[in-house]
Residue frames as qw, qx, qy, qz and C-alpha x, y, z in Angstrom:
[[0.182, 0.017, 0.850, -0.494, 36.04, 27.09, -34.96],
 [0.081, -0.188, -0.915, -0.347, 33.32, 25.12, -35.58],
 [0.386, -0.293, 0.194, -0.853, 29.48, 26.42, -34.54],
 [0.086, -0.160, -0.940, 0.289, 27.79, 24.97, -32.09],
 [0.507, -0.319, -0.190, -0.778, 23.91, 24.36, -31.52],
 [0.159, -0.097, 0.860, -0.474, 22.83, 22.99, -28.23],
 [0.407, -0.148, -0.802, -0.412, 20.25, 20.46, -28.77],
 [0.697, -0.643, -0.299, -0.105, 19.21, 19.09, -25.08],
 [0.231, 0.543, -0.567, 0.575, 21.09, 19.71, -21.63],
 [0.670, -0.487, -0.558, 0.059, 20.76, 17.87, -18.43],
 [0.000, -0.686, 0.257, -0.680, 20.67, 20.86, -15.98],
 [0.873, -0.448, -0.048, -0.186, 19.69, 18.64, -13.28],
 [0.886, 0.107, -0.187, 0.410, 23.11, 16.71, -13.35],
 [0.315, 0.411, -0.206, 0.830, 24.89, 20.40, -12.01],
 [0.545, -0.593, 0.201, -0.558, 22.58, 20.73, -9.15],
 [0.974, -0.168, -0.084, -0.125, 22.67, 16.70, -8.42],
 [0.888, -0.046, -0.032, 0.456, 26.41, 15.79, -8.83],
 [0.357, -0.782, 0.380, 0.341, 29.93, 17.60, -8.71],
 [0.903, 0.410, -0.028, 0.123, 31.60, 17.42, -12.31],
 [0.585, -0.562, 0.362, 0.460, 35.34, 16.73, -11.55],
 [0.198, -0.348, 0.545, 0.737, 36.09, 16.50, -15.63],
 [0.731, 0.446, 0.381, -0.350, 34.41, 16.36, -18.79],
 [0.271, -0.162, 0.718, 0.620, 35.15, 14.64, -22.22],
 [0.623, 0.392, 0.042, -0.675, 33.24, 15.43, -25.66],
 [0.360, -0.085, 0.909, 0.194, 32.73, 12.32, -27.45],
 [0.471, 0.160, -0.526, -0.690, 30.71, 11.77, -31.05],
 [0.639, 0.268, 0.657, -0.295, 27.42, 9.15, -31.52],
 [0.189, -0.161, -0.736, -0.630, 26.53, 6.75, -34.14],
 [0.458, 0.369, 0.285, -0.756, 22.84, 7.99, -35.03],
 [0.434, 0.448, 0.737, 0.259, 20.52, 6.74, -37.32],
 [0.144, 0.319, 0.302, 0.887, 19.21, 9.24, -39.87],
 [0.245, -0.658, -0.570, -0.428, 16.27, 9.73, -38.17],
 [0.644, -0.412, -0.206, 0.611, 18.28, 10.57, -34.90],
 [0.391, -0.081, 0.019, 0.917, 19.75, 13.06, -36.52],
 [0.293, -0.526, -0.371, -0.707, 16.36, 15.12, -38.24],
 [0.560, -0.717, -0.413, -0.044, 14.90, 14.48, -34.68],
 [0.556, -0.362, -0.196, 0.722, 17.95, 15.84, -32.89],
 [0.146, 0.292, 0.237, 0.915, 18.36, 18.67, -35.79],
 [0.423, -0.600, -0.318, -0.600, 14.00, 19.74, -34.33],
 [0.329, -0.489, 0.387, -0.709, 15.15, 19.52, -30.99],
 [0.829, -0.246, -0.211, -0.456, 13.73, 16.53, -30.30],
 [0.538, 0.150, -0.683, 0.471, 16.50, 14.86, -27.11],
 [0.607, -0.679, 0.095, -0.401, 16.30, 14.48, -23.69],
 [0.370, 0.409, -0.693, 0.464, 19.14, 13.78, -21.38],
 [0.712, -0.376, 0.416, -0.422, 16.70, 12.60, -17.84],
 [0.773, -0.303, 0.554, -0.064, 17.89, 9.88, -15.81],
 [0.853, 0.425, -0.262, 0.153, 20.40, 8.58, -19.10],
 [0.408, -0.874, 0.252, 0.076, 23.59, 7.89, -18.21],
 [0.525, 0.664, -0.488, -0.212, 26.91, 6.34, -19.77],
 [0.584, -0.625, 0.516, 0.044, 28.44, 2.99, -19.13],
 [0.282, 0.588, -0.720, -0.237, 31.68, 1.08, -20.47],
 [0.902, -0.123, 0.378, -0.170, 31.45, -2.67, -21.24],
 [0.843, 0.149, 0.378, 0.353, 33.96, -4.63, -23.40],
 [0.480, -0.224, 0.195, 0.825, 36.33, -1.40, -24.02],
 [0.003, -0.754, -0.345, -0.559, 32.79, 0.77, -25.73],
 [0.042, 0.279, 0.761, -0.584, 31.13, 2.95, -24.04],
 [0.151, -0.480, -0.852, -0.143, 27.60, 3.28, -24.42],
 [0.230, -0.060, 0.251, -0.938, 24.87, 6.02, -23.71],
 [0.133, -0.427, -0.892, 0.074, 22.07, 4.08, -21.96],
 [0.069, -0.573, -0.759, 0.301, 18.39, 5.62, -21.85],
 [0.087, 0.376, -0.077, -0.919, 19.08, 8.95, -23.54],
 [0.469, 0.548, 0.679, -0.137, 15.28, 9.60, -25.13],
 [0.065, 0.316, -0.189, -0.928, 15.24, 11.04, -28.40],
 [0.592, 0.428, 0.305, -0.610, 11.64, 11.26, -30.24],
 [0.669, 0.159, 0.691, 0.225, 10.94, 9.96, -33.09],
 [0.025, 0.354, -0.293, -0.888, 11.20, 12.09, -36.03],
 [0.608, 0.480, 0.563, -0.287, 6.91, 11.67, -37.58],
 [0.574, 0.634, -0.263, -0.447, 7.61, 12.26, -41.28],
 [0.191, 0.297, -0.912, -0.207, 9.55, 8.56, -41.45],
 [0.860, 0.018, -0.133, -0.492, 6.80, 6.54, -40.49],
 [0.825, -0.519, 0.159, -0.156, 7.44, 3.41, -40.21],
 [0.777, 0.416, -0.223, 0.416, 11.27, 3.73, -40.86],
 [0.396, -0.818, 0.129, -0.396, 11.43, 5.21, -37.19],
 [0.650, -0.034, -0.759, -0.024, 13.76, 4.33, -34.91],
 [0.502, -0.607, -0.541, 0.295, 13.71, 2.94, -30.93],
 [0.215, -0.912, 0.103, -0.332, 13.27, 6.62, -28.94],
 [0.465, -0.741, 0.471, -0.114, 15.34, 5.49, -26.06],
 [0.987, 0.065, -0.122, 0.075, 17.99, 2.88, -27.52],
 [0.611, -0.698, 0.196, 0.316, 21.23, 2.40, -26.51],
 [0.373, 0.904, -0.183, 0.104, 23.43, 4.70, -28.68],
 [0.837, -0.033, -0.047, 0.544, 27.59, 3.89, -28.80],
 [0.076, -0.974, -0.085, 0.197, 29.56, 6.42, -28.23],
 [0.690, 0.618, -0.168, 0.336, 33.05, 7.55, -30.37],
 [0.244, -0.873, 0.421, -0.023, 35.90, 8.15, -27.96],
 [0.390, 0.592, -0.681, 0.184, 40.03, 7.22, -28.28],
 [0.798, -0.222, -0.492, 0.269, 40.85, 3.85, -25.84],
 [0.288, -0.026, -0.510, 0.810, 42.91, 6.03, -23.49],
 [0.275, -0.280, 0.266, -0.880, 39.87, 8.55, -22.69],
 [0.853, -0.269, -0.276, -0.353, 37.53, 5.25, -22.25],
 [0.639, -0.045, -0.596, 0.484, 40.70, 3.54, -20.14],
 [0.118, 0.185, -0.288, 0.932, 40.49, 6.92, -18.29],
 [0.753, -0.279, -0.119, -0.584, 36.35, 6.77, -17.90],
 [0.855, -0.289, -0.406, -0.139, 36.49, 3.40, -16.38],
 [0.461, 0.095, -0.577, 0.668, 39.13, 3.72, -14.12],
 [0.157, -0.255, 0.026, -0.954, 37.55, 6.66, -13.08],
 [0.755, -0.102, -0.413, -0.499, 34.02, 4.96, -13.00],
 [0.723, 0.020, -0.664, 0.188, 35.40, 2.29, -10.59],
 [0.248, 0.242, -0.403, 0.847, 36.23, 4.81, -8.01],
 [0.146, -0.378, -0.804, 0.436, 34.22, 4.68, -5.09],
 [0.062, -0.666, -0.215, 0.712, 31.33, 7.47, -5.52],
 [0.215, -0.365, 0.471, 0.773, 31.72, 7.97, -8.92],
 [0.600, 0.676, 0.421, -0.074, 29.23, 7.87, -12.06],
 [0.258, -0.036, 0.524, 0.811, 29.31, 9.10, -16.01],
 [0.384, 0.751, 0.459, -0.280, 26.36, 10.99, -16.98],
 [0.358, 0.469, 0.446, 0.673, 25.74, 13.18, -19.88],
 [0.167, -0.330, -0.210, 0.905, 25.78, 16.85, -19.80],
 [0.382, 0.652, 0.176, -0.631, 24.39, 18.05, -22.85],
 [0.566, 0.455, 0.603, 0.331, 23.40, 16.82, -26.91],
 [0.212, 0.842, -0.097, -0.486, 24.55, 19.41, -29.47],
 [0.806, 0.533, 0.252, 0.059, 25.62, 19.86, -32.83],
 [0.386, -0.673, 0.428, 0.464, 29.31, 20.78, -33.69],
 [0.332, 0.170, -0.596, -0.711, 29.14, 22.03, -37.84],
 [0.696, -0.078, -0.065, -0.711, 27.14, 19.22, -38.66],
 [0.428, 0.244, -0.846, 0.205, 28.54, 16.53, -36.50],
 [0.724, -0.612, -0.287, -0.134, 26.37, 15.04, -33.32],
 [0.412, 0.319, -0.615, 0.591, 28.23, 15.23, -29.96],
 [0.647, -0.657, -0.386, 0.034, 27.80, 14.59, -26.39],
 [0.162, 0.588, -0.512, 0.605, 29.48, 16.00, -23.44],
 [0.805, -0.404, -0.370, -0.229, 29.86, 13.85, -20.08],
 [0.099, -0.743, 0.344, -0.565, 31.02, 14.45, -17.47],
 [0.537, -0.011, -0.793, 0.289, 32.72, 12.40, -14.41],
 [0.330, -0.638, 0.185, -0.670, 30.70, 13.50, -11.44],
 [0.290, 0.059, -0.812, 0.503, 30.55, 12.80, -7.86],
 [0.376, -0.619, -0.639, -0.259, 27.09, 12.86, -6.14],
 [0.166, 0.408, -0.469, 0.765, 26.51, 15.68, -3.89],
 [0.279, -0.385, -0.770, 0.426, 25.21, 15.09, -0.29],
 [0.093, -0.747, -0.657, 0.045, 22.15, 17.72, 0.82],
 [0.452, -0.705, -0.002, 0.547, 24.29, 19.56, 2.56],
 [0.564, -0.279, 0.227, 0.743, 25.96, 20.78, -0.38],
 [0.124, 0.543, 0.511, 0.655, 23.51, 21.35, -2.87],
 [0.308, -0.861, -0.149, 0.377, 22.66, 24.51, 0.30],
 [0.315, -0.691, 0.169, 0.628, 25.66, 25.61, 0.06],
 [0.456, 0.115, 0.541, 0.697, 25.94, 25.43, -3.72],
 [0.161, -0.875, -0.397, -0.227, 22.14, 27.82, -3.65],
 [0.353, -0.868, -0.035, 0.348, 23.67, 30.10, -1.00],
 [0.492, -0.140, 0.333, 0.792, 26.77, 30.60, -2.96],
 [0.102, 0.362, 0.535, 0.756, 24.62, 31.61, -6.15],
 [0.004, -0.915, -0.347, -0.205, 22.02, 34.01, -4.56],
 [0.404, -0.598, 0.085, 0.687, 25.42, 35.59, -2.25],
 [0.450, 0.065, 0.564, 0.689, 26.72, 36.02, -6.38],
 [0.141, 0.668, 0.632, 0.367, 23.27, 37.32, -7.25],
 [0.304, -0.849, -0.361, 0.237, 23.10, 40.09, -4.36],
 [0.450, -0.494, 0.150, 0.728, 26.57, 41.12, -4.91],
 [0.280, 0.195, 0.530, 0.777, 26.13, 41.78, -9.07],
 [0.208, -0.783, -0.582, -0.066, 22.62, 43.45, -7.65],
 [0.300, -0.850, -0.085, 0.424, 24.50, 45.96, -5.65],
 [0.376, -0.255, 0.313, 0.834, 27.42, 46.61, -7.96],
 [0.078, 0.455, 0.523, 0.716, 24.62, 47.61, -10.84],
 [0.168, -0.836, -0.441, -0.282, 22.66, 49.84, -8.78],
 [0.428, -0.685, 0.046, 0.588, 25.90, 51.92, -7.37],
 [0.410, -0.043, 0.388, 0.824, 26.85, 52.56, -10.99]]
């Protein structure tokens, strides 16, 4: 198995939305993409993924410029293709269509020394839920709180 290094991660997107599935999917990068990605340099706010003419597409994801190319830089926030099989994009848009629905990115990492995304179908959660999703995790927190201080 291949190692992974997590690059960026859009932790927001797990408070904000319900992910119902996720697919990993590869990016063409420019070199400089990649050296910037390799230093960390990604950010996964407010990007998100959509399909047009059977691609899909990662719209707004911001990655820095990498300052030792000068002026062989490219655009921080262009719109980056993404590598997935027709059926898991036939499957995204269907999906996608569905009342309520969205594609977002999860999280930019490196897999050996391949790029990759993970994105996730989510479903937007309503106030109410992101409560109960907090109450859930501090209930979780109290309980692992009590079991370590009985042992």
């Amino acid at each position: 198995m291949s190692e992974i290094k997590i690059v960026a991660q859009n932790k927001k997107a797990r408070h904000e939305y319900f992910i119902l599935e996720t697919v990993e999917a590869g990016m063409v990068l420019k070199g400089t993409e990649v050296k910037a990605m390799r230093e960390g340099k990604a950010n996964l706010v407010d990007s998100y993924v959509t399909i047009s003419k059977g691609e899909a597409w990662l719209v707004s994801c911001n990655i820095n410029v990498y300052e030792p190319a000068k002026q062989f830089n490219h655009a921080p926030t262009r719109t980056r293709k993404l590598l997935l099989h027709k059926k898991e994009i036939a499957r995204l848009t269907g999906q996608a269509q569905e009342k309520g629905l969205s594609v977002i990115p999860l999280k930019l990492y490196f897999r050996g020394s391949r790029a990759k995304v993970e994105i996730g179908v989510a479903k937007g959660k309503k106030l109410h839920d992101k409560r109960a999703t907090i109450k859930e995790r501090e209930a979780k927190r109290e309980i692992d709180r009590a079991i370590r201080s009985n042992r």
